[in-house]
C-alpha positions in Angstrom: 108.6 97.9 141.6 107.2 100.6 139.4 103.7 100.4 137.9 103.2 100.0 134.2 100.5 102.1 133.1 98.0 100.3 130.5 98.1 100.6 127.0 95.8 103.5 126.0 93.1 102.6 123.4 93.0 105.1 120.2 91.0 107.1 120.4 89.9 108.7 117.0 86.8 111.0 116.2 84.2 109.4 114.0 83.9 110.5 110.2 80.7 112.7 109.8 78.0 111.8 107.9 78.9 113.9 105.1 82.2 112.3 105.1 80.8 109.2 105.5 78.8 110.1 102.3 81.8 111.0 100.3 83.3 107.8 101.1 80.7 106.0 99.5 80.2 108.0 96.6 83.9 107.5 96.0 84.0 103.8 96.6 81.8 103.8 93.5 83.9 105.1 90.9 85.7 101.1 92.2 89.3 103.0 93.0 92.0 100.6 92.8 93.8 99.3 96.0 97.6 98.7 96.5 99.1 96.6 98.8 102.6 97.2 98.5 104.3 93.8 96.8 106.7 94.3 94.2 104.3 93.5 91.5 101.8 96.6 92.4 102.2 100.0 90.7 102.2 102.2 93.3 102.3 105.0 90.8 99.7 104.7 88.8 97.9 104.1 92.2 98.2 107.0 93.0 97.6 108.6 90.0 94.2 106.7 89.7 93.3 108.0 93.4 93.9 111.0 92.5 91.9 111.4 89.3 88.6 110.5 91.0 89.0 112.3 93.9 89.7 115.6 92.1 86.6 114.3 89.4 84.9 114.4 92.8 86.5 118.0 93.9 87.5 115.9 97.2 90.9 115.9 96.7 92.7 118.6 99.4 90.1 117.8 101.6 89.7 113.6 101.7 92.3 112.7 99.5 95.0 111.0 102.0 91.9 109.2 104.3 90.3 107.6 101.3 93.3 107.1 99.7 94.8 105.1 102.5 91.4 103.1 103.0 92.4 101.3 99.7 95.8 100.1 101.0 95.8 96.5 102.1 98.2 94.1 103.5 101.7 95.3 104.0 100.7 99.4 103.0 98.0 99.2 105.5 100.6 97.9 108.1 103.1 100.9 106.3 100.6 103.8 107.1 99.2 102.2 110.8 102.8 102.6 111.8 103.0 106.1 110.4 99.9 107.1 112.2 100.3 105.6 115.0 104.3 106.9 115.3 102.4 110.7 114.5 99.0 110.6 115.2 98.3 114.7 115.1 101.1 115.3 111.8 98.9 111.9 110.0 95.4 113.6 110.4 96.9 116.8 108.8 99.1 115.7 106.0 97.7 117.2 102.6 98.0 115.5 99.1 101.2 116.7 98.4 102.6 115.6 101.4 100.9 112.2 101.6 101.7 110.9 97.9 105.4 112.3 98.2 105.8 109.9 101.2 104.0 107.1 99.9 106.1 107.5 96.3 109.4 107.5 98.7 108.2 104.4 100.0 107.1 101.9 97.5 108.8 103.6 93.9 112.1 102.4 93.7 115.2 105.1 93.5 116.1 103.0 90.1 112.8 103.4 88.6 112.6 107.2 89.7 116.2 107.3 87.9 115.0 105.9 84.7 112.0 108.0 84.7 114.8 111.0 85.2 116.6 109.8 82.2 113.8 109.4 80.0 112.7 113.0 80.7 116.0 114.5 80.2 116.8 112.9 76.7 112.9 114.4 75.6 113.2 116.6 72.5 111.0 119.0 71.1 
C-alpha cells in the first residue's frame, strides 16, 4: 500500500512593516470591496482600487495584494483558487495582468460588447 504524504501547509512570507503600513493607510481612503454576485460592478471596482492606490503611488508595486484583500465571498474563493493553482505566477502578476484577469472573470462578454458598440458609434 503506498503512503500518502500529508498535506503541506502554505507557507507564505509575512508583509513587512512598511507594507503593513501601506495597507493601513490604504484601508483609510474606505476602498470598496466586491464579492462577485451579479449585482456588484466589478468594473468600477476596479477602477476605484485603482484610483487610490495610484493617489497613493502604490499601484505597480501593491496594487493586486490590496486589491484582492477587498474581495469577499465568492471573489475571495475566485483568487484562493488562482493562487493556490499558481502560487509563484500570483505573487508576481502586475496590475495589468491582475485586472485583465479579474475583468475576464466577472464582466460579462455582452456587457464588454455593448461597451464596444458604444465606442465605435462615438463622433467627434
Amino acid at each position: 500500500m503506498q503512503s500518502v504524504a500529508p498535506a503541506q501547509p502554505e507557507v507564505r512570507a509575512a508583509a513587512s512593516e512598511v507594507e503593513q503600513l501601506r495597507l493601513e493607510r490604504y484601508k483609510k481612503y474606505h476602498p470598496p470591496t466586491f464579492s462577485g454576485l451579479a449585482t456588484d460592478h466589478a468594473h468600477g471596482f476596479l477602477e476605484e482600487c485603482h484610483r487610490i492606490l495610484h493617489a497613493m503611488g502604490v499601484a505597480e508595486m501593491s496594487g493586486v495584494s490590496f486589491t484582492t484583500f477587498q474581495l469577499i465571498g465568492e471573489a475571495y474563493q475566485w483568487w484562493r483558487a488562482y493562487e493556490m493553482s499558481s502560487l509563484d505566477e500570483a505573487v508576481s502578476l502586475t496590475w495589468t495582468q491582475f485586472s485583465d484577469m479579474f475583468l475576464r472573470k466577472y464582466v460579462p462578454q455582452s456587457l464588454k460588447d455593448s461597451w464596444r458598440a458604444e465606442f465605435e458609434q462615438l463622433r467627434q
